[in-house]
C-alpha positions in Angstrom: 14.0 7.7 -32.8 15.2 4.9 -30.9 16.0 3.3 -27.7 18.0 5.1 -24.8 20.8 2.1 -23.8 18.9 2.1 -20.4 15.9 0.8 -22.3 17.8 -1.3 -24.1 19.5 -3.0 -21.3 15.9 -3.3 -19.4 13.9 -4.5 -22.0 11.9 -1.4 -21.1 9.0 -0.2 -24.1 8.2 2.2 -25.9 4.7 2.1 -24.2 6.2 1.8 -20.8 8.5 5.3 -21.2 7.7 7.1 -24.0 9.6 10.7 -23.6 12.6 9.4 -22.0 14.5 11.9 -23.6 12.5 14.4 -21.7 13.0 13.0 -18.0 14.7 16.2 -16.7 12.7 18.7 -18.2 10.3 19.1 -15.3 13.4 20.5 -13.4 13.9 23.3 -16.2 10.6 24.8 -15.7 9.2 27.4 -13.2 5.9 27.5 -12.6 4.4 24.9 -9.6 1.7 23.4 -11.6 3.4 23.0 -14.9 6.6 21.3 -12.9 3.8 18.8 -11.5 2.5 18.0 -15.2 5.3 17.7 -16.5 6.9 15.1 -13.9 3.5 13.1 -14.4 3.7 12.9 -17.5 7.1 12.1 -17.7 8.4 10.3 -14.7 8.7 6.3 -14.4 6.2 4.1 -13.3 7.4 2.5 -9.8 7.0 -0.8 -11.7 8.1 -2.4 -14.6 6.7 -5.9 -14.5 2.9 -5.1 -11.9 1.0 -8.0 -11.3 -1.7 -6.8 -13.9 -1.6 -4.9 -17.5 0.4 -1.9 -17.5 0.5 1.3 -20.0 1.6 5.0 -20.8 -1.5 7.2 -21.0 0.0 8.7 -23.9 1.6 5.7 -25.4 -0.8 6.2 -28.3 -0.6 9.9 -28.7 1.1 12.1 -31.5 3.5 13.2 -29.1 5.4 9.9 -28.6 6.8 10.4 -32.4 7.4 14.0 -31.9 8.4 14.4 -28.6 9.5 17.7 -29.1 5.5 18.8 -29.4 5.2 18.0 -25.8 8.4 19.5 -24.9 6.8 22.9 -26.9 3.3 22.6 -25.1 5.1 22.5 -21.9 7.4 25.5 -22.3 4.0 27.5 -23.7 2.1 26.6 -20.4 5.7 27.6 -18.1 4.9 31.3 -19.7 1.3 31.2 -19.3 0.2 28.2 -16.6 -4.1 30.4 -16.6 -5.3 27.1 -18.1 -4.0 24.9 -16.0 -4.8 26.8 -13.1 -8.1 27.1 -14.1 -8.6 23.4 -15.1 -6.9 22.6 -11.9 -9.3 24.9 -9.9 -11.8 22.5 -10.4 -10.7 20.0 -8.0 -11.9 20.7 -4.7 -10.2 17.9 -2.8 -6.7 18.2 -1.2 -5.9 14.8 -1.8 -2.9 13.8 -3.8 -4.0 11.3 -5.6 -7.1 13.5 -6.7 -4.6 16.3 -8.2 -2.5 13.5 -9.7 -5.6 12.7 -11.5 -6.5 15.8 -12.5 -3.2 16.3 -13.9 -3.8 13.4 -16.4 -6.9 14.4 -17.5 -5.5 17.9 -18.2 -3.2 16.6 -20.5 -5.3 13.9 -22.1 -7.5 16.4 -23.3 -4.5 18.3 -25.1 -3.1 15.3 -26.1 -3.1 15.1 -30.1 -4.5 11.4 -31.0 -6.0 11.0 -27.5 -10.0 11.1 -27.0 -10.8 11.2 -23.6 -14.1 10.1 -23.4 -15.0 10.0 -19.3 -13.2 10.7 -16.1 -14.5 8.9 -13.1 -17.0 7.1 -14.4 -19.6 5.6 -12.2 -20.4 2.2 -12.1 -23.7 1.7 -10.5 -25.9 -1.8 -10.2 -29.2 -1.8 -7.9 -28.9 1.8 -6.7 -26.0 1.4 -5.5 -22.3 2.7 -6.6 -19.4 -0.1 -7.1 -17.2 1.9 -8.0 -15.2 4.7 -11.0 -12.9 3.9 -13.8 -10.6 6.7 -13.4 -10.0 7.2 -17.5 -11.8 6.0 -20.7 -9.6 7.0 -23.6 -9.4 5.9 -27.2 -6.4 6.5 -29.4 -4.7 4.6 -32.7 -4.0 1.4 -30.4 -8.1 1.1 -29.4 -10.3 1.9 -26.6 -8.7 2.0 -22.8 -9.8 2.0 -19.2 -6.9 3.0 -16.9 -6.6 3.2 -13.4 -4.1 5.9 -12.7 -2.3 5.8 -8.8 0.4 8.0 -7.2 2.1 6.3 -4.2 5.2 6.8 -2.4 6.0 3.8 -0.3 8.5 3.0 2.3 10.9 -0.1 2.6 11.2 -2.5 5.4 14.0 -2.7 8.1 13.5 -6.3 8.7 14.0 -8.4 5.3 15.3 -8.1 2.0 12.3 -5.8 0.4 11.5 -8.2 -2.2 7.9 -9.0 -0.9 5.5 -5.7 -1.7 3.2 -6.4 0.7 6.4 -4.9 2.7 6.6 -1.7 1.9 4.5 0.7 3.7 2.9 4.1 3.3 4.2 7.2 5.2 0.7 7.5 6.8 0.8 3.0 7.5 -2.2 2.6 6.1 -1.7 1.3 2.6 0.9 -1.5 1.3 2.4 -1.6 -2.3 1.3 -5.7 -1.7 -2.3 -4.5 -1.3 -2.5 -1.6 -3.6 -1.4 -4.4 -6.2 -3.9 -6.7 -5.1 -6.5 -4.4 -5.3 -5.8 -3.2 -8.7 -5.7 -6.6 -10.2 -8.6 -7.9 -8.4 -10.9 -5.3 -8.4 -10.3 -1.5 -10.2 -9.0 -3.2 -13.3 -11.8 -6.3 -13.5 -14.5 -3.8 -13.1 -14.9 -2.7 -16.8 -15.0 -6.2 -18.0 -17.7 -6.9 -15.6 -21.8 -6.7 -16.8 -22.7 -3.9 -14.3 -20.1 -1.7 -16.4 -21.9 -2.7 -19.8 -24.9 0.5 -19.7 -21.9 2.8 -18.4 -19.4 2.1 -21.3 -22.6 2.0 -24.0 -23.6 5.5 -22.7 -20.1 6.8 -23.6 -19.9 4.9 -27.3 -17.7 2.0 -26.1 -18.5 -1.6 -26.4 -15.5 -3.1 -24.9 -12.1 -2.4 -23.6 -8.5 -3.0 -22.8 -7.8 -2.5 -19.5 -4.1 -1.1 -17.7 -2.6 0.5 -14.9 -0.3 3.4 -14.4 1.2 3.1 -11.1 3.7 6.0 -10.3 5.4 7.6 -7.5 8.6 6.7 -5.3 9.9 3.9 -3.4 11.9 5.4 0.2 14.8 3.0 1.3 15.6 2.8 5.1 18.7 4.6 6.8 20.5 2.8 8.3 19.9 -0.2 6.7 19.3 -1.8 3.5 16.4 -3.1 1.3 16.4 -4.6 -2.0 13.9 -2.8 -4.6 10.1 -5.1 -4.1 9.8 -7.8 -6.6 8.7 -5.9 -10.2 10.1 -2.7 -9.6 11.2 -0.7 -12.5 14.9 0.1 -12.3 14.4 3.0 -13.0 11.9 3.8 -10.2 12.2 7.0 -8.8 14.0 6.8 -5.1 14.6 8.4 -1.8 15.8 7.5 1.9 14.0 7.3 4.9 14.8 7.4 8.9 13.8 7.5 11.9 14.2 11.1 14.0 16.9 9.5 16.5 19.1 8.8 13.7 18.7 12.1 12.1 22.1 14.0 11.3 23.0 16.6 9.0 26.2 18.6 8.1 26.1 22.7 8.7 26.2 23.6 4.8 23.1 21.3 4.3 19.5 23.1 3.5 16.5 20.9 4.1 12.8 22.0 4.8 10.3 20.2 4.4 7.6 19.6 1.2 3.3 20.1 2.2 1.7 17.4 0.9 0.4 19.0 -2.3 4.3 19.1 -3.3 5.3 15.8 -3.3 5.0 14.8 -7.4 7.6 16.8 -9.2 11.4 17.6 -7.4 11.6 21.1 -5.5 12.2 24.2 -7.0 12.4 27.3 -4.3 13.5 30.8 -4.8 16.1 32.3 -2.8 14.0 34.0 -0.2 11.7 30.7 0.0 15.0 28.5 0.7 14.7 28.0 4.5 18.3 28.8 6.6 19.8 25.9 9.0 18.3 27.8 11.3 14.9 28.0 10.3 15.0 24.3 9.6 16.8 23.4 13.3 13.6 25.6 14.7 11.1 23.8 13.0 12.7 20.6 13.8 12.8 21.2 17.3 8.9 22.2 17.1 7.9 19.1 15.3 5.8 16.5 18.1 7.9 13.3 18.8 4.9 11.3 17.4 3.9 13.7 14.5 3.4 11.8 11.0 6.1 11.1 8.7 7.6 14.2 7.1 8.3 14.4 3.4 12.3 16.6 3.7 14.2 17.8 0.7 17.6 18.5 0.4 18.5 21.6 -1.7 21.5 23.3 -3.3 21.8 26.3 -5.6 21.4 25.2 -9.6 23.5 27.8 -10.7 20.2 30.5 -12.4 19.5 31.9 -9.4 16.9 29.6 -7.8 17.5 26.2 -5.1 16.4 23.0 -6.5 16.0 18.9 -4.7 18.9 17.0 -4.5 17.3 14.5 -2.6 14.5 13.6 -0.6 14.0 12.2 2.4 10.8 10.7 4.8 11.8 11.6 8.3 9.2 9.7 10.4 8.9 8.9 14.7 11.0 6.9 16.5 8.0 4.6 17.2 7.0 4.6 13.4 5.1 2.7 12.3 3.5 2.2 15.7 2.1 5.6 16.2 -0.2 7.0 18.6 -4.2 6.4 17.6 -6.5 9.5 17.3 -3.6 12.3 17.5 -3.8 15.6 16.0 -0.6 17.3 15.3 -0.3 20.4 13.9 2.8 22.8 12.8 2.8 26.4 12.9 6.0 26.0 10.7 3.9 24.2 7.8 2.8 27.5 7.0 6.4 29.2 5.9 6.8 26.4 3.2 7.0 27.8 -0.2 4.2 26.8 -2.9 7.2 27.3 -5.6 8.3 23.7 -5.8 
């Protein structure tokens, strides 16, 4: 099986996008979780050229030859997700990158030619912990560490977007420039390091090749224009961003917005979970002037009966990023958005 002509003309591997063929099949399934997986599993990184190692978590599995194994094992879980669920009940935090995680592991212990051998594994040295390697897997191509992230960044107003340390989390505490930094100097580094020597023996594993897998979306401002930040993939995953004063939409338009825990694979609503202009103009008009970026999607009938994302948008303050310290905002309206992304 070879090439797509995108990869071609990128240079992209094998290892880097393995089920390319597969890219849209998260969209043909029904069932929250499973549409999650899927897009994790199948999505681009946001980068194709990182400042550090980079790799496909399943790069070395059976299912990059037979693609249509995953395809199969995805379709059996859309009719009965009970595994998942229950795998994913396990995971008491609410954070997003925590669920992206737990995703992963999921799959890596399905995956055929993939031995997961620890999760989170604690790196301790004078009774203290450093720090976790999110994944210690071995397959055909040897023994990894990976450090697994899900980020969705925004782009700057300012300059041309090609400096990372630019681009800026909806909640402006994290930069793509840091997150980078941090990886390379520090998550990655740690399981070479001698305090990570009794942790890796107690698992069988001597040494290690050690990779990222950085993936998510990058948000360009409207108005305005940015250019993609230096390495990104091009075929990163993309939406806009603006700031409330310079929010317009047409009449026959049906946003709402996404909770949190929704934010990995594209929308998927039923028809009586599709918010009406209406609803949407109510909830707008709710929203503080200062509450935190909003995660909007844009959705249109896909012909079978349910509404799926056409596009996303962050709509964030007019004062963004300079927010307001030590604000709680909350939205009665949160609670009417549908779980059936």
């Amino acid at each position: 099986m070879g090439e797509t002509t995108g990869q071609r003309q990128t240079g992209y591997a094998r290892s880097m996008m393995p089920f390319a063929e597969l890219h849209e099949l998260s969209r043909r399934l029904r069932r929250p979780a499973v549409r999650d997986l899927a897009w994790t599993l199948l999505s681009p990184a946001l980068l194709s050229a990182p400042p550090c190692p980079q790799r496909h978590p399943l790069a070395g599995s059976a299912w990059v030859g037979d693609p249509q194994r995953l395809q199969d094992w995805l379709h059996a879980l859309d009719a009965d997700d009970l595994p998942l669920r229950e795998w994913l009940a396990k995971i008491t935090s609410r954070r997003l990158g925590l669920y992206y995680e737990g995703l992963w592991q999921f799959a890596l212990q399905q995956a055929p030619g993939v031995e997961l051998l620890a999760s989170n594994l604690a790196i301790r040295a004078g009774g203290r912990t450093l720090g976790e390697l999110d994944i210690l897997l071995r397959d055909s191509e040897g023994t990894h560490h990976l450090e697994l992230a899900i980020k969705l960044y925004l782009g700057p107003t300012e300059d041309d977007g090609r400096d990372p340390t630019h681009w800026l989390g909806p909640g402006c505490h994290d930069r793509l420039g840091s997150k980078l930094a941090h990886l390379a100097g520090h998550q990655l580094p740690m399981s070479a390091d001698a305090q990570s020597r009794a942790a890796l023996a107690a698992v069988g594993v001597d040494q290690v090749q050690a990779h990222v897998w950085l993936g998510g979306y990058l948000f360009y401002p409207c108005p305005g224009h940015a250019e993609p930040p230096a390495g990104a993939n091009p075929l990163h995953l993309r939406g806009r961003w603006l700031r409330r004063q310079n929010w317009a939409a047409t009449a026959d338009e049906r946003w709402q917005p996404l909770p949190r825990h929704a934010w990995l694979a594209p929308a998927r609503a039923e028809p009586d979970d599709c918010w009406t202009v209406p609803q949407f103009e109510a909830w707008l008009a709710r929203l503080d002037e200062h509450a935190p970026a909003q995660l909007l999607v844009r959705l249109e009938p896909d012909g079978a009966g349910a509404w799926q994302e056409v596009e996303r948008m962050f709509l964030v303050a007019d004062s963004w990023p300079h927010l307001p310290d030590n604000r709680i905002f909350t939205d009665p309206a949160q609670r009417f958005v549908s779980n059936s992304h």
